[in-house]
C-alpha positions as a printed NumPy array, in Angstrom:
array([[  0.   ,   0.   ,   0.   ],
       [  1.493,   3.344,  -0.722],
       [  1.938,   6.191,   1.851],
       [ -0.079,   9.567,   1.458],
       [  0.111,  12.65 ,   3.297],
       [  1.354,  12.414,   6.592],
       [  2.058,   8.735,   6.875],
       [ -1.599,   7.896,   6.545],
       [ -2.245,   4.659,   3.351],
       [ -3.717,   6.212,   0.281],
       [ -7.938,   6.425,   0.847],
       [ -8.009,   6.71 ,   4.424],
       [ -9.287,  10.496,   5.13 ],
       [ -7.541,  12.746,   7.405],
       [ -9.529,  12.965,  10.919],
       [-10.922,  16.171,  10.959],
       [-11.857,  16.217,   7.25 ],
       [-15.252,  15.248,   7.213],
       [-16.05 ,  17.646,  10.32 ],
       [-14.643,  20.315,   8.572],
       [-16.202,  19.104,   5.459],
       [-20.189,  19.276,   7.372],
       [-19.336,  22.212,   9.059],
       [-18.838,  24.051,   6.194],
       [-21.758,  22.668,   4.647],
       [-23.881,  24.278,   7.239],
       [-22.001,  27.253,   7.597],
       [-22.976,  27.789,   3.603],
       [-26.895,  26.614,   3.916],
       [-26.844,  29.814,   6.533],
       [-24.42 ,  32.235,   4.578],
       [-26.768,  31.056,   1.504],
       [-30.167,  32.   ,   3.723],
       [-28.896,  35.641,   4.221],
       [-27.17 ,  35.953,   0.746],
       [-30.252,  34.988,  -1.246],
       [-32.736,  37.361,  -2.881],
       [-35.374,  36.781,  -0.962],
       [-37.125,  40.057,  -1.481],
       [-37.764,  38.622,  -4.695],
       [-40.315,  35.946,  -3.567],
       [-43.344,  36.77 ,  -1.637],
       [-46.679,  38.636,  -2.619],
       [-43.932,  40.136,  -5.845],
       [-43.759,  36.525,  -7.122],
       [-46.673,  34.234,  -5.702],
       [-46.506,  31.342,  -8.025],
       [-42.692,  31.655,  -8.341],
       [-42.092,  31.626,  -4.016],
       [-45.114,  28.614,  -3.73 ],
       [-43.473,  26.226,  -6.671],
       [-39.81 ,  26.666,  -4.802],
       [-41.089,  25.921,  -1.556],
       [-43.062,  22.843,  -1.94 ],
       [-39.946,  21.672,  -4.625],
       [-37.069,  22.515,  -2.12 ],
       [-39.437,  20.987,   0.411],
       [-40.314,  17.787,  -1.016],
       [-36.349,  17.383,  -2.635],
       [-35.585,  17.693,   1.516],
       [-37.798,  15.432,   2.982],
       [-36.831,  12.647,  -0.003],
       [-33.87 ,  13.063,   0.86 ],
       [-34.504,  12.721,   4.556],
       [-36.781,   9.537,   4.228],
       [-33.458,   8.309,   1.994],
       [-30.903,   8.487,   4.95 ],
       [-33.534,   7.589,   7.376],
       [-33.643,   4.288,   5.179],
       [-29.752,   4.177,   5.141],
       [-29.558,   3.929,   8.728],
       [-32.647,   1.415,   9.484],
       [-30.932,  -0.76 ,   7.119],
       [-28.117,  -0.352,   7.941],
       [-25.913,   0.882,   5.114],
       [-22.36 ,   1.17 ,   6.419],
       [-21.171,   2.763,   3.385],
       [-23.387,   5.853,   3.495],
       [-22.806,   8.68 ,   6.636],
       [-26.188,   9.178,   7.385],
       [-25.551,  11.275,  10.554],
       [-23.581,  14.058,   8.7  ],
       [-26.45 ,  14.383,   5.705],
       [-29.436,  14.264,   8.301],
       [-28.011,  17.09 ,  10.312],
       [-27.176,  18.933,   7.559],
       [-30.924,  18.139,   5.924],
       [-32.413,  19.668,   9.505],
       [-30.363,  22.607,   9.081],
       [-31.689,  23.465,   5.632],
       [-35.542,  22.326,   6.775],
       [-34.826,  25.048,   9.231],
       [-33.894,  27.62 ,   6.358],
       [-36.306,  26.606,   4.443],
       [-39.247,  27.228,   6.358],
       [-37.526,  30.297,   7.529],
       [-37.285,  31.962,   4.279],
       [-40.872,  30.747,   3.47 ],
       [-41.802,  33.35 ,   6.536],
       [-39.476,  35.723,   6.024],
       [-41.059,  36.101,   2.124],
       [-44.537,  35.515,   3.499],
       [-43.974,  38.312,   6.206],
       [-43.772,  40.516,   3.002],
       [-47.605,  40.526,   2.47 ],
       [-49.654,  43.152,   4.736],
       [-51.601,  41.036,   7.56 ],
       [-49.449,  37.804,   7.499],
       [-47.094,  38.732,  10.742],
       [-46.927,  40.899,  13.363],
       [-43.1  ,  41.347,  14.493],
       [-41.644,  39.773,  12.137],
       [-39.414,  41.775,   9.431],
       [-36.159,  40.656,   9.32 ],
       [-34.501,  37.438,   8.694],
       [-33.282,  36.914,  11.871],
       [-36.732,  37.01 ,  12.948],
       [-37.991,  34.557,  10.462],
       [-35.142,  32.351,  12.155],
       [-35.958,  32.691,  15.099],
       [-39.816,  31.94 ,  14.895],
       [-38.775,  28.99 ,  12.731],
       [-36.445,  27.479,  16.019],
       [-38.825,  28.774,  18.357],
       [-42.022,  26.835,  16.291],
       [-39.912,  24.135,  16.034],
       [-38.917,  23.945,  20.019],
       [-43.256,  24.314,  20.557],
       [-42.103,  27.153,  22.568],
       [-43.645,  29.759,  21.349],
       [-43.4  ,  33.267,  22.987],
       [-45.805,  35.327,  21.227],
       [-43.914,  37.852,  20.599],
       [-43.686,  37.006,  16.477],
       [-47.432,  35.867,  15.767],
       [-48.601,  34.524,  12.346],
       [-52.088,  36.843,  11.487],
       [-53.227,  35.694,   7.525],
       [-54.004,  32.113,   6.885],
       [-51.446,  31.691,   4.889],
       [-48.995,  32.642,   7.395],
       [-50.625,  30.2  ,   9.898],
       [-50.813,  27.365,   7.223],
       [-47.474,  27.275,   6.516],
       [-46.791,  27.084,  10.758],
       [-48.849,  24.138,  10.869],
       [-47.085,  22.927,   7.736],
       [-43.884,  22.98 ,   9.825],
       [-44.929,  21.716,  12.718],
       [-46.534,  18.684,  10.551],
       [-43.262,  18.55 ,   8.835],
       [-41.315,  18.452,  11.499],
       [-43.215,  16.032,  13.924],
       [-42.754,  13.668,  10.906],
       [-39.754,  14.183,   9.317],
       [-37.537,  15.662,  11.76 ],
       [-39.011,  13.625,  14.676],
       [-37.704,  10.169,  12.435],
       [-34.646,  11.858,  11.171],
       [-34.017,  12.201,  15.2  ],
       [-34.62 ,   9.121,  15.762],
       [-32.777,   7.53 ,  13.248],
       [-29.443,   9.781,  14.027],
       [-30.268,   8.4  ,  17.788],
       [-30.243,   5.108,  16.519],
       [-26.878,   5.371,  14.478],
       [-25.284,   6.866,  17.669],
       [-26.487,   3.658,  19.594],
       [-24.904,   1.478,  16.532],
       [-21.644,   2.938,  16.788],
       [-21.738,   3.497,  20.848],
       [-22.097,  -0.679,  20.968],
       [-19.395,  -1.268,  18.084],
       [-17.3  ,   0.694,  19.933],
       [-17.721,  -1.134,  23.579],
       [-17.285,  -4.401,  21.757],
       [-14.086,  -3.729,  20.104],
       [-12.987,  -2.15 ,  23.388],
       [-13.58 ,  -5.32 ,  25.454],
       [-12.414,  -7.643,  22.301],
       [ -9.563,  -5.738,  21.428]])
Protein backbone atom coordinates (compact mmCIF):
# COMPACT_ATOMS: atom_id res chain seq x y z
CA UNK A 1 0.00 0.00 0.00
CA UNK A 2 1.49 3.34 -0.72
CA UNK A 3 1.94 6.19 1.85
CA UNK A 4 -0.08 9.57 1.46
CA UNK A 5 0.11 12.65 3.30
CA UNK A 6 1.35 12.41 6.59
CA UNK A 7 2.06 8.73 6.88
CA UNK A 8 -1.60 7.90 6.54
CA UNK A 9 -2.24 4.66 3.35
CA UNK A 10 -3.72 6.21 0.28
CA UNK A 11 -7.94 6.43 0.85
CA UNK A 12 -8.01 6.71 4.42
CA UNK A 13 -9.29 10.50 5.13
CA UNK A 14 -7.54 12.75 7.41
CA UNK A 15 -9.53 12.96 10.92
CA UNK A 16 -10.92 16.17 10.96
CA UNK A 17 -11.86 16.22 7.25
CA UNK A 18 -15.25 15.25 7.21
CA UNK A 19 -16.05 17.65 10.32
CA UNK A 20 -14.64 20.31 8.57
CA UNK A 21 -16.20 19.10 5.46
CA UNK A 22 -20.19 19.28 7.37
CA UNK A 23 -19.34 22.21 9.06
CA UNK A 24 -18.84 24.05 6.19
CA UNK A 25 -21.76 22.67 4.65
CA UNK A 26 -23.88 24.28 7.24
CA UNK A 27 -22.00 27.25 7.60
CA UNK A 28 -22.98 27.79 3.60
CA UNK A 29 -26.89 26.61 3.92
CA UNK A 30 -26.84 29.81 6.53
CA UNK A 31 -24.42 32.23 4.58
CA UNK A 32 -26.77 31.06 1.50
CA UNK A 33 -30.17 32.00 3.72
CA UNK A 34 -28.90 35.64 4.22
CA UNK A 35 -27.17 35.95 0.75
CA UNK A 36 -30.25 34.99 -1.25
CA UNK A 37 -32.74 37.36 -2.88
CA UNK A 38 -35.37 36.78 -0.96
CA UNK A 39 -37.12 40.06 -1.48
CA UNK A 40 -37.76 38.62 -4.69
CA UNK A 41 -40.32 35.95 -3.57
CA UNK A 42 -43.34 36.77 -1.64
CA UNK A 43 -46.68 38.64 -2.62
CA UNK A 44 -43.93 40.14 -5.84
CA UNK A 45 -43.76 36.53 -7.12
CA UNK A 46 -46.67 34.23 -5.70
CA UNK A 47 -46.51 31.34 -8.02
CA UNK A 48 -42.69 31.65 -8.34
CA UNK A 49 -42.09 31.63 -4.02
CA UNK A 50 -45.11 28.61 -3.73
CA UNK A 51 -43.47 26.23 -6.67
CA UNK A 52 -39.81 26.67 -4.80
CA UNK A 53 -41.09 25.92 -1.56
CA UNK A 54 -43.06 22.84 -1.94
CA UNK A 55 -39.95 21.67 -4.62
CA UNK A 56 -37.07 22.52 -2.12
CA UNK A 57 -39.44 20.99 0.41
CA UNK A 58 -40.31 17.79 -1.02
CA UNK A 59 -36.35 17.38 -2.64
CA UNK A 60 -35.59 17.69 1.52
CA UNK A 61 -37.80 15.43 2.98
CA UNK A 62 -36.83 12.65 0.00
CA UNK A 63 -33.87 13.06 0.86
CA UNK A 64 -34.50 12.72 4.56
CA UNK A 65 -36.78 9.54 4.23
CA UNK A 66 -33.46 8.31 1.99
CA UNK A 67 -30.90 8.49 4.95
CA UNK A 68 -33.53 7.59 7.38
CA UNK A 69 -33.64 4.29 5.18
CA UNK A 70 -29.75 4.18 5.14
CA UNK A 71 -29.56 3.93 8.73
CA UNK A 72 -32.65 1.41 9.48
CA UNK A 73 -30.93 -0.76 7.12
CA UNK A 74 -28.12 -0.35 7.94
CA UNK A 75 -25.91 0.88 5.11
CA UNK A 76 -22.36 1.17 6.42
CA UNK A 77 -21.17 2.76 3.38
CA UNK A 78 -23.39 5.85 3.50
CA UNK A 79 -22.81 8.68 6.64
CA UNK A 80 -26.19 9.18 7.38
CA UNK A 81 -25.55 11.28 10.55
CA UNK A 82 -23.58 14.06 8.70
CA UNK A 83 -26.45 14.38 5.70
CA UNK A 84 -29.44 14.26 8.30
CA UNK A 85 -28.01 17.09 10.31
CA UNK A 86 -27.18 18.93 7.56
CA UNK A 87 -30.92 18.14 5.92
CA UNK A 88 -32.41 19.67 9.51
CA UNK A 89 -30.36 22.61 9.08
CA UNK A 90 -31.69 23.47 5.63
CA UNK A 91 -35.54 22.33 6.78
CA UNK A 92 -34.83 25.05 9.23
CA UNK A 93 -33.89 27.62 6.36
CA UNK A 94 -36.31 26.61 4.44
CA UNK A 95 -39.25 27.23 6.36
CA UNK A 96 -37.53 30.30 7.53
CA UNK A 97 -37.28 31.96 4.28
CA UNK A 98 -40.87 30.75 3.47
CA UNK A 99 -41.80 33.35 6.54
CA UNK A 100 -39.48 35.72 6.02
CA UNK A 101 -41.06 36.10 2.12
CA UNK A 102 -44.54 35.51 3.50
CA UNK A 103 -43.97 38.31 6.21
CA UNK A 104 -43.77 40.52 3.00
CA UNK A 105 -47.60 40.53 2.47
CA UNK A 106 -49.65 43.15 4.74
CA UNK A 107 -51.60 41.04 7.56
CA UNK A 108 -49.45 37.80 7.50
CA UNK A 109 -47.09 38.73 10.74
CA UNK A 110 -46.93 40.90 13.36
CA UNK A 111 -43.10 41.35 14.49
CA UNK A 112 -41.64 39.77 12.14
CA UNK A 113 -39.41 41.78 9.43
CA UNK A 114 -36.16 40.66 9.32
CA UNK A 115 -34.50 37.44 8.69
CA UNK A 116 -33.28 36.91 11.87
CA UNK A 117 -36.73 37.01 12.95
CA UNK A 118 -37.99 34.56 10.46
CA UNK A 119 -35.14 32.35 12.16
CA UNK A 120 -35.96 32.69 15.10
CA UNK A 121 -39.82 31.94 14.89
CA UNK A 122 -38.77 28.99 12.73
CA UNK A 123 -36.44 27.48 16.02
CA UNK A 124 -38.83 28.77 18.36
CA UNK A 125 -42.02 26.83 16.29
CA UNK A 126 -39.91 24.13 16.03
CA UNK A 127 -38.92 23.94 20.02
CA UNK A 128 -43.26 24.31 20.56
CA UNK A 129 -42.10 27.15 22.57
CA UNK A 130 -43.65 29.76 21.35
CA UNK A 131 -43.40 33.27 22.99
CA UNK A 132 -45.80 35.33 21.23
CA UNK A 133 -43.91 37.85 20.60
CA UNK A 134 -43.69 37.01 16.48
CA UNK A 135 -47.43 35.87 15.77
CA UNK A 136 -48.60 34.52 12.35
CA UNK A 137 -52.09 36.84 11.49
CA UNK A 138 -53.23 35.69 7.53
CA UNK A 139 -54.00 32.11 6.89
CA UNK A 140 -51.45 31.69 4.89
CA UNK A 141 -49.00 32.64 7.39
CA UNK A 142 -50.63 30.20 9.90
CA UNK A 143 -50.81 27.36 7.22
CA UNK A 144 -47.47 27.27 6.52
CA UNK A 145 -46.79 27.08 10.76
CA UNK A 146 -48.85 24.14 10.87
CA UNK A 147 -47.09 22.93 7.74
CA UNK A 148 -43.88 22.98 9.83
CA UNK A 149 -44.93 21.72 12.72
CA UNK A 150 -46.53 18.68 10.55
CA UNK A 151 -43.26 18.55 8.83
CA UNK A 152 -41.32 18.45 11.50
CA UNK A 153 -43.22 16.03 13.92
CA UNK A 154 -42.75 13.67 10.91
CA UNK A 155 -39.75 14.18 9.32
CA UNK A 156 -37.54 15.66 11.76
CA UNK A 157 -39.01 13.62 14.68
CA UNK A 158 -37.70 10.17 12.44
CA UNK A 159 -34.65 11.86 11.17
CA UNK A 160 -34.02 12.20 15.20
CA UNK A 161 -34.62 9.12 15.76
CA UNK A 162 -32.78 7.53 13.25
CA UNK A 163 -29.44 9.78 14.03
CA UNK A 164 -30.27 8.40 17.79
CA UNK A 165 -30.24 5.11 16.52
CA UNK A 166 -26.88 5.37 14.48
CA UNK A 167 -25.28 6.87 17.67
CA UNK A 168 -26.49 3.66 19.59
CA UNK A 169 -24.90 1.48 16.53
CA UNK A 170 -21.64 2.94 16.79
CA UNK A 171 -21.74 3.50 20.85
CA UNK A 172 -22.10 -0.68 20.97
CA UNK A 173 -19.40 -1.27 18.08
CA UNK A 174 -17.30 0.69 19.93
CA UNK A 175 -17.72 -1.13 23.58
CA UNK A 176 -17.29 -4.40 21.76
CA UNK A 177 -14.09 -3.73 20.10
CA UNK A 178 -12.99 -2.15 23.39
CA UNK A 179 -13.58 -5.32 25.45
CA UNK A 180 -12.41 -7.64 22.30
CA UNK A 181 -9.56 -5.74 21.43
Amino acid sequence: MSEHRAGRPRGVRHPARPWLTRAGSAVAVVVAYFLLPLDHLGPRRPVLSWVLFTLVLTVVAALLLRQIHHVFTNRTDSRPGAVLSLLIVLTVHIFSAAYYALAKQQGEFTGLGTRVDALYFTVVTLATVGYGDITPRGQTARIVTVLQIAYSFVFLTAAATALTQRLREMVVRRTERDRHG
